[in-house]
N, C-alpha and C positions, 0 to 999 in steps of 0.2 A: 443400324446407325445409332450412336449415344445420343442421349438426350440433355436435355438441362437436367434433367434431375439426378442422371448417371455422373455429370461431369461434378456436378455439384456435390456429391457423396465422396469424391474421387477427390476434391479439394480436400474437405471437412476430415478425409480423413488421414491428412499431415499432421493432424496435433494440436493448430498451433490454438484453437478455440480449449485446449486441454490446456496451455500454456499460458493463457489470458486468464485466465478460474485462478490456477496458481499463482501468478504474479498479484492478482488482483487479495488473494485472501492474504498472503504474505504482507503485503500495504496495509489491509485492515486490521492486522495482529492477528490473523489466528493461524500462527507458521505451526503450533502443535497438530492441526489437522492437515498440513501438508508433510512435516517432517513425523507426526505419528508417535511425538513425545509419550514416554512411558510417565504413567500419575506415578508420584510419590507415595506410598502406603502411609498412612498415620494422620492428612490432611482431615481434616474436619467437611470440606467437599473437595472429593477428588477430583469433581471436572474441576477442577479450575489449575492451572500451570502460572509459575512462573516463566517469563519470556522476555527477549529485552529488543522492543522495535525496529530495529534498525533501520529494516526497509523505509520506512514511513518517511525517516529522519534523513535517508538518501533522497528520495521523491519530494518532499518538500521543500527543503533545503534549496533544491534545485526550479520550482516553481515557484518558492517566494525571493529569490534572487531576479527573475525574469520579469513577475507581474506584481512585483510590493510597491513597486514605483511604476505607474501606470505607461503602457508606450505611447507614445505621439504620434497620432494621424492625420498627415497634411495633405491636402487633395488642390491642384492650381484654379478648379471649379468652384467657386461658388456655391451656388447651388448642390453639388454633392457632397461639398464641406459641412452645409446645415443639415443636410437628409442624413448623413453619416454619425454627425454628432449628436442628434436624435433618437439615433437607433443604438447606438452603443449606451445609451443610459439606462437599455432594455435585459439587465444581468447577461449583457457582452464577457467582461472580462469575466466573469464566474464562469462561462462556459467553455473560455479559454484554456482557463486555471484548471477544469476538469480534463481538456484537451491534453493539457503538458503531463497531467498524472498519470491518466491513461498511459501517453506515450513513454512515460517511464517505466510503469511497472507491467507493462505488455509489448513495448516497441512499436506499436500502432496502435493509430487513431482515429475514428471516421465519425462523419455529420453529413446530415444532409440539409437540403433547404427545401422547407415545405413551402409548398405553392398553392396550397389549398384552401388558403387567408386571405384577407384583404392585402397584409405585406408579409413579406417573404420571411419566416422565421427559422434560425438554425434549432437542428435539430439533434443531438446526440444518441449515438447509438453503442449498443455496446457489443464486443469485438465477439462475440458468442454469436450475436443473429447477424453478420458479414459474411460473406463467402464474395472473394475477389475472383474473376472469373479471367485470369493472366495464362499468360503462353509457357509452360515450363520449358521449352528449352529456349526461353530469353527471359528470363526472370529479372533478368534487370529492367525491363521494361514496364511502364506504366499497365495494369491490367486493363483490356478491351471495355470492360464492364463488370460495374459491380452488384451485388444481389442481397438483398435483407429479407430475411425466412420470417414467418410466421404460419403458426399451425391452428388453424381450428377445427372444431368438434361438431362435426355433425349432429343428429339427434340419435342416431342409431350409436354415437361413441367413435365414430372410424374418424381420423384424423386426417385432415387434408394439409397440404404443403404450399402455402402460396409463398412464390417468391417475384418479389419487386425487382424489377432491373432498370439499375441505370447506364446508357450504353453515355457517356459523355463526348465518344468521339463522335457517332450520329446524332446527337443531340435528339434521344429520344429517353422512354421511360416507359417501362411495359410491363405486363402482370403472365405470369403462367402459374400454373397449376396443377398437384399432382395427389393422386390418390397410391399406397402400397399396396400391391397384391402380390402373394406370392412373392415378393420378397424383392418386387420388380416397380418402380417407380412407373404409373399410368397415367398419361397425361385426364386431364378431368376440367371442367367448365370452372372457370373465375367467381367465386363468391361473389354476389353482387356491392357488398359493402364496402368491396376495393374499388369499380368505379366509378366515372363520371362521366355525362353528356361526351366531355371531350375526347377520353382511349375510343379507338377505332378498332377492329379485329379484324385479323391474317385471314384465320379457318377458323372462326367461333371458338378456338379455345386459347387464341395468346393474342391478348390484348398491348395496343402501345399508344400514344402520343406524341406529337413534337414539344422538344424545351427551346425556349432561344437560347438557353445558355446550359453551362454543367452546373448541375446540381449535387452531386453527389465528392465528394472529397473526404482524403485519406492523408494523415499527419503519419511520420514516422520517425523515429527516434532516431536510429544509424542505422545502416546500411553493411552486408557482408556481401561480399560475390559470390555468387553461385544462388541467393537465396531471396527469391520475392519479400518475405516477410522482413521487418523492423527488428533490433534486437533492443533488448529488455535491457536497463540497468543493472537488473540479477542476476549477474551472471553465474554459472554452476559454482565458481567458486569462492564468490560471495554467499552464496545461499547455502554452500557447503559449510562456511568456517560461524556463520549465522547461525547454523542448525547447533554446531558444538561448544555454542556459546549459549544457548538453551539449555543442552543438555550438561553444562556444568553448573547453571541458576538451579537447575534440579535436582543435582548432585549434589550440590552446596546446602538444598533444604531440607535433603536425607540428613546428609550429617547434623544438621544444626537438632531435628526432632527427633532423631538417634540419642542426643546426647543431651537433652533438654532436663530429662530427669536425672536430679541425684541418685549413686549407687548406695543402700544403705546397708550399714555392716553388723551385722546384728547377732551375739556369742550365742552358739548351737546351745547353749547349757538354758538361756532366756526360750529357746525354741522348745525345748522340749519341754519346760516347766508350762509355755502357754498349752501345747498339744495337751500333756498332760492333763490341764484343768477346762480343755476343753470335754475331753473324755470321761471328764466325770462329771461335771455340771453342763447339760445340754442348753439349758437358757443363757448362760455367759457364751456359748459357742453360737446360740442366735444371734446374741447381744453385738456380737461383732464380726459378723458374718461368718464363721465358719459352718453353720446351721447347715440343713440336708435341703432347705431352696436353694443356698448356695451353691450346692455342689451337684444338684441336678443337672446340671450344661456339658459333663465331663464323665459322670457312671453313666454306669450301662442302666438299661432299664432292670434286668436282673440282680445288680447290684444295691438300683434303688430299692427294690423290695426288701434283699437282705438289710439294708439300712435301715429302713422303717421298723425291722423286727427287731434289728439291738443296735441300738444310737451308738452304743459303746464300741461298737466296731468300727466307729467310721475312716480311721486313721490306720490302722492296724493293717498291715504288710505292706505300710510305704514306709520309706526311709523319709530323711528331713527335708530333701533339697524337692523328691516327689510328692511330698506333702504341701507345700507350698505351690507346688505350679498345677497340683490339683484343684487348687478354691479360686475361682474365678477372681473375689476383691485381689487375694494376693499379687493375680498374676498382672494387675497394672501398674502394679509398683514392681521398682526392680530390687530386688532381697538379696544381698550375698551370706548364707550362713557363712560365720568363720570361726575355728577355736580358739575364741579369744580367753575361753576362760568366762568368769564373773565381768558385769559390765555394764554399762548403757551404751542402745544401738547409737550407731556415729552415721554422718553419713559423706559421701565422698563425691566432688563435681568433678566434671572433665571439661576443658575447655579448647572449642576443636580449632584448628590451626587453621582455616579457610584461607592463608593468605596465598597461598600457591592458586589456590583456585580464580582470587580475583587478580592474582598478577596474569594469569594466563586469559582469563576474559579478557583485559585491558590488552594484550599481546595481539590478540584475533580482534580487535575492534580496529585498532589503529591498524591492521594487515587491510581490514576492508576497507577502514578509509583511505588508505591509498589508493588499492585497486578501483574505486568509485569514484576516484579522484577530488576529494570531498577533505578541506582542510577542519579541524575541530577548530581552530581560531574562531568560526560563525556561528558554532553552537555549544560549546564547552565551554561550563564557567571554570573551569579548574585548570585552563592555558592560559598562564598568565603571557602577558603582552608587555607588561612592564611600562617602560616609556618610550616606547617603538613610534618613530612619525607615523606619519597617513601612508609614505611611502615604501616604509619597511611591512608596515600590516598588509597591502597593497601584493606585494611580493610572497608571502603567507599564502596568502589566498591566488596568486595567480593559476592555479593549474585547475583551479574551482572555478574560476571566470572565463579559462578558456573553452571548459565545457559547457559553460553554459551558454557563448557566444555560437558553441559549434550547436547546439539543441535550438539555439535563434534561427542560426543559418536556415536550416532544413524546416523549420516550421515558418519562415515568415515566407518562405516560398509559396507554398500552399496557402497560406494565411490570405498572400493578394490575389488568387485568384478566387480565393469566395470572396473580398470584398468587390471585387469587378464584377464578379455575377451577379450578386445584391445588385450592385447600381441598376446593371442590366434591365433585372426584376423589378428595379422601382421607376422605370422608365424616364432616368436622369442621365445625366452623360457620363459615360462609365470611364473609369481612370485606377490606375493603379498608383496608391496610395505612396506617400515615402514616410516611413515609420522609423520611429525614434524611440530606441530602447535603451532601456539605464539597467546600472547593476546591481543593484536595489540595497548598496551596502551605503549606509551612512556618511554623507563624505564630512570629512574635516576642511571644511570649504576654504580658512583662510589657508592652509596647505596651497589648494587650487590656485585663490587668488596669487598670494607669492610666487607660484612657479610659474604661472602665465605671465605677470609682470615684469618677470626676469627675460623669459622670451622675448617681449614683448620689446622693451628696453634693451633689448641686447640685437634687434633688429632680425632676427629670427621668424619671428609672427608678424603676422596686423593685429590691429587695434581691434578688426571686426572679429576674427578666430581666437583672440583673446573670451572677446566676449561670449563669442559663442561656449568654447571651452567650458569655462565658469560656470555660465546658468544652463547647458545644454542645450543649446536649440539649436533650431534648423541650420538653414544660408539666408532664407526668405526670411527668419523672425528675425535672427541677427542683425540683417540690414536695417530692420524697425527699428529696433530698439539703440541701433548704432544713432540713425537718424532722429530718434527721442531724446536719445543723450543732446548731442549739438544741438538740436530745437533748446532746451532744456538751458544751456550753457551761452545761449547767446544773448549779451548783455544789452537793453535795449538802449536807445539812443535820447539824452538828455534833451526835452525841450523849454 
């Protein structure tokens, strides 16, 4: 019979913890050690690559659209209203904002809630120590339970495997544990430092507890059929056209340190007259490097001795052009003998055409912003907008709003069942929240005003969804504030 630690190998080994390392270094900028960028020769330090982020500017783009303008959390309680608004002043949104990045640049995202505090704090995990423990042949399905690995180290060096399970449908939480031998996962006794008074034990070696609620929870970005895991914003052929937009920034910087040095032209007749007085006066051939230190780097050692015996031979059976690329000073400059005759050397620049290179960078940029559905209007200063209303720039950006309403969708799902389980955990009256998200673009408010007003007056709207519209709020805050107004507006009575 398999075990937890068979099934759980038997996950681990789909990839997708290989896919989360990628997506994740791709975000941080360093796609040369995923696409394995070749250095440039000639760089002063070769690790370092030019590279142009893309990824970052997708992932962000998209998380500071959702949480730049904070959402609204209305609870009909009281009492869970103040507990709620308490606890989110505890770097809430920052753990969000890590939530939505994750979920882009890996397509999943998981937290749990530690109960081992006074109050229940989230906890972020990273998609590397997950193993979801799901039914493959219904992968659409929510997984049974989920598992976080941690490995400790004996004194002897042997490595044990504990893994935490959270089963959310039984509402429990339990510890097993495994030792390798032979190549064969052995179950082994729970380190004592995972538990507490509370886990109870099966058969002394798999320990659990009861939760009143699920703890454990899992964000996902989209969704494909046939496939448990979340998909990534990166997709192959973003990553793919990403990769050749690296690889032309470093194309571009061959060329430019290729061609950085003038070609200098200098008459074979001035060449031979310097050889010449070098071969006869050996202190002016020190004097400017043609010396026999110089040209240690390139004889043989046989040669050097011959050297040392008659200086005068130092030159003798190279021709001009080999005389030159023998002396080390020469060979970092670039020298063209030419028969020019009598003369002073000239020298000659090249100035390299790059512009094909960055029309084609800009060709693959704007290919992925489409494909990521990602308008440049929100982050290019160089799209000009001219004198576009609120409603034409509005339309610009729609295809970027709609993604980002669909990446709300799927997250504020999961979103209200940890904030139900919190309450849960703080032994208040649990409720599912109604949250209020904005689009975190700048509005041109009199825009709003005007076009609600027009509704408004044109007997289209009320006076209350006017209002609400304009300043965003609820039904509940709208009726306040409607009710403030007329408080507001009522003329009192002369005595």
């Amino acid at each position: 019979m398999a075990t937890l630690y068979d099934r759980i190998q038997k996950i681990k080994g789909e990839g997708y913890q290989e896919k989360y390392e990628t997506g994740h270094q791709l975000y941080c900028g360093d796609a040369h050690e995923v696409f394995q960028t070749n250095r440039v020769e000639g760089k002063q330090d070769e690790s370092k690559y030019l590279s142009y982020n893309i990824f970052s500017q997708i992932t962000d783009t998209f998380s500071s659209l959702i949480l730049f303008e904070k959402p609204r959390f209305t609870f009909k309680n009281a009492q869970t209203q103040a507990y709620f608004d308490e606890f989110i002043n505890n770097s809430f949104f920052e753990k969000l904002k890590l939530l939505l990045e994750t979920n882009s640049y890996a397509g999943d995202a998981v937290c749990y809630l530690n109960i081992r505090k006074e109050k229940p704090e989230i906890v972020l995990l990273p998609n590397e120590r997950w193993i979801p423990l799901y039914d493959e042949n219904r992968p659409d399905l929510e997984a049974e339970a989920h598992c976080i690995e941690y490995r400790v180290e004996e004194k002897d060096k042997t490595a044990i495997f504990v893994y935490q399970i959270f089963d959310n449908e039984n509402l429990t939480v339990g510890f097993q544990a495994f030792k390798k031998e032979n190549g064969v996962g052995v179950q082994v006794p729970v380190p004592e430092q995972f538990l507490t008074p509370k886990f109870k034990t099966k058969d002394d070696l798999s320990y659990y507890r009861r939760i009143p609620t699920p703890l454990f929870f899992r964000f996902y970005n989209k969704k494909e059929v046939g496939d448990y895991f979340g998909v990534s914003d990166y997709s192959n052929s973003i990553v793919i056209k990403a990769e050749e937009i690296n690889n032309q920034l470093e194309l571009q910087q061959k060329v430019l340190i290729e061609t950085a040095d003038p070609i200098r032209l200098v008459p074979k007749t001035l060449i031979q007259q310097t050889i010449d007085q070098i071969n006869k006066n050996s202190t002016f051939a020190d004097t400017i490097g043609f010396g026999l230190e110089a040209q240690s780097g390139f004889f043989s050692a046989e040669n050097n001795n011959e050297n040392n015996n008659n200086k005068n031979n130092n030159f003798k059976g190279l021709n001009l052009q080999e005389t030159m690329v023998a002396n080390a000073i020469v060979r970092k400059s670039k020298i063209l003998p030419v028969g020019i005759g009598e003369g002073t050397p000239e020298f000659i620049s090249y100035e390299p055409h790059t512009q094909k290179m960055e029309a084609f960078i800009e060709v693959l940029k704007r290919m992925i912003y489409n494909e990521a559905r990602l308008s440049p209007v929100l982050f290019d200063k160089n799209v000009s907008v001219g004198d576009l209303s609120g409603v034409a720039l509005q339309r610009l950006i729609q295809e970027t709003i709609h993604k980002a309403n669909d990446k709300i969708m799927n997250f504020e799902v999961v979103l209200k069942e940890l904030i139900f389980s919190l309450c849960v955990l703080a032994e208040i009256t649990p409720e599912i929240p109604t949250i209020q998200w904005y689009d975190g673009i700048i509005d041109a408010k009199i825009d709003k005003i005007d076009e609600n007003e027009r509704l408004f007056l044109g007997g289209f709207i009320t006076k209350k969804e006017a209002i609400k519209n304009i300043n965003g709020l609820t039904d509940e805050q709208a009726d306040q504030e409607l009710l403030d107004i007329e408080t507001e507006n009522v003329v009192p009575l002369m005595t």
